[in-house]
C-alpha positions as CSV (number, residue, x, y, z in Angstrom):
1,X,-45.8,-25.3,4.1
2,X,-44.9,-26.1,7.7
3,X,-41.9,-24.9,9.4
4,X,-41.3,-29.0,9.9
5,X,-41.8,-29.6,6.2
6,X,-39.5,-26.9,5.1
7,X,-36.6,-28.2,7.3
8,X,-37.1,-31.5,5.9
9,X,-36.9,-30.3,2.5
10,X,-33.6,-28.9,2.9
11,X,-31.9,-31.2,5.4
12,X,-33.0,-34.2,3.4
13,X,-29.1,-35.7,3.9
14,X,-29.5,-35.5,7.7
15,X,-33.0,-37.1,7.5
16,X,-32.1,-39.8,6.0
17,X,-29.0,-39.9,8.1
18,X,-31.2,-39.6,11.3
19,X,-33.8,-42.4,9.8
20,X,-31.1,-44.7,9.6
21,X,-28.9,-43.8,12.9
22,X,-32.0,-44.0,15.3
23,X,-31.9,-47.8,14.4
24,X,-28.0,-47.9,15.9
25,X,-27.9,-45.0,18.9
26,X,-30.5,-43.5,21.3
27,X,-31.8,-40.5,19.4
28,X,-29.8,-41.0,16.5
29,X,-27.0,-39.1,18.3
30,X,-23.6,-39.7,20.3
31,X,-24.6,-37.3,22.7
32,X,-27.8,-35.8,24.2
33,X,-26.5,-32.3,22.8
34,X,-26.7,-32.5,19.3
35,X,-30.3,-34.1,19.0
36,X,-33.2,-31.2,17.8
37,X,-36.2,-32.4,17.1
38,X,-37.7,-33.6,14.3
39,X,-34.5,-34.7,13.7
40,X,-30.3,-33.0,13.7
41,X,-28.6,-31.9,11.5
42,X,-25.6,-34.3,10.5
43,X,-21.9,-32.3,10.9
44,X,-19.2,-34.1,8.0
45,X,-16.2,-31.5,8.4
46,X,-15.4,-28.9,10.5
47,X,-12.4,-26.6,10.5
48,X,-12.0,-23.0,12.8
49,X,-15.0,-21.8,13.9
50,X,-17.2,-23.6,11.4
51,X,-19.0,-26.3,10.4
52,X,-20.6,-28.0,7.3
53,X,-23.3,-30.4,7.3
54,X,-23.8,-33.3,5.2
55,X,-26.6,-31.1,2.7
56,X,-23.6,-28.5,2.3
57,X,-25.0,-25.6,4.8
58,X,-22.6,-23.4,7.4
59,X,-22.6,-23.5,10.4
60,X,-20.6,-21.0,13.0
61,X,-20.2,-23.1,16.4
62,X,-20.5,-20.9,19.4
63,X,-20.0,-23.3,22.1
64,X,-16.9,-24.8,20.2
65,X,-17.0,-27.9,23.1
66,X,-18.0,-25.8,25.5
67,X,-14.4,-24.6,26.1
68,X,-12.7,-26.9,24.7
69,X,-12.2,-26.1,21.3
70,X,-10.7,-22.9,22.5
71,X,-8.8,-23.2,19.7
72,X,-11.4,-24.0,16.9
73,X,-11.7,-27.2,15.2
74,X,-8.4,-29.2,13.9
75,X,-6.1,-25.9,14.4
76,X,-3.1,-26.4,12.8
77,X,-0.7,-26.0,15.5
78,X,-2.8,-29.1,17.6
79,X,-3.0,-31.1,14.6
80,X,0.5,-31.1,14.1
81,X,1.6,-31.8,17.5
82,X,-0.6,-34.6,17.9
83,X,1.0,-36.3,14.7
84,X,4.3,-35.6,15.8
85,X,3.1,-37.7,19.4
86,X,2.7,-40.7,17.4
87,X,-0.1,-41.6,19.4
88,X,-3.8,-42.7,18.6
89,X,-6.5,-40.7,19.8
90,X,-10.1,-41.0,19.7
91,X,-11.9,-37.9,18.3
92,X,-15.5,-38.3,18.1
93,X,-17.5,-41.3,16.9
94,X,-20.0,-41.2,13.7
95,X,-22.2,-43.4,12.6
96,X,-20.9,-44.6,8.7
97,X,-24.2,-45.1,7.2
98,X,-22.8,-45.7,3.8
99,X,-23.0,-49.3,2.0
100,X,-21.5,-51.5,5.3
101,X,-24.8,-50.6,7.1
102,X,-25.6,-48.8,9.9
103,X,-23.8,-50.7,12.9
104,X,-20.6,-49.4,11.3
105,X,-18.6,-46.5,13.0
106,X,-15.5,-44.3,11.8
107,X,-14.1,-41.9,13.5
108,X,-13.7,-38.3,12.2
């Protein structure tokens, strides 16, 4: 078995994910960092330090933003004050690829 065909085999979530987001953004990705090739891995939560992907594995993110997650992901304290601001912010876009298709984005 290839290295290619083992990663395949246990990101099959992200493949398909990937498969599907090519058709809506360049490389399947928001941003020229998170694209790895054959295809990347798909983030759905992330909280501290860490992150889970959409087939369930761990992650520990070292460059948390490059700097500006200082703080981790959704920290408590930041979370709080930006519900108490009342305003609307814009976090980072994903591609929805449930039932409403493809050209559908939420944000996270």
């Amino acid at each position: 078995m290839t290295f290619q065909q083992e990663y395949e085999g246990v990101l099959p979530l992200s493949k398909e994910l990937y498969e599907r987001a090519v058709k809506v953004f360049p490389s399947g990705v928001t941003h020229d960092s998170r694209f790895l090739e054959p295809f990347p891995t798909y983030i759905e939560k992330a909280q501290g330090v860490r992150k889970w992907d959409v087939n369930g594995f761990e992650y520990i993110d070292y460059s948390m933003g490059h700097g500006f997650l200082i703080l981790g992901h959704r920290h408590p304290d930041v979370v709080q004050a930006l519900h108490l601001s009342g305003a609307w912010f814009h976090f980072s876009p994903l591609p929805d690829l449930g039932t409403s298709g493809p050209d559908k984005a939420h944000l996270s």
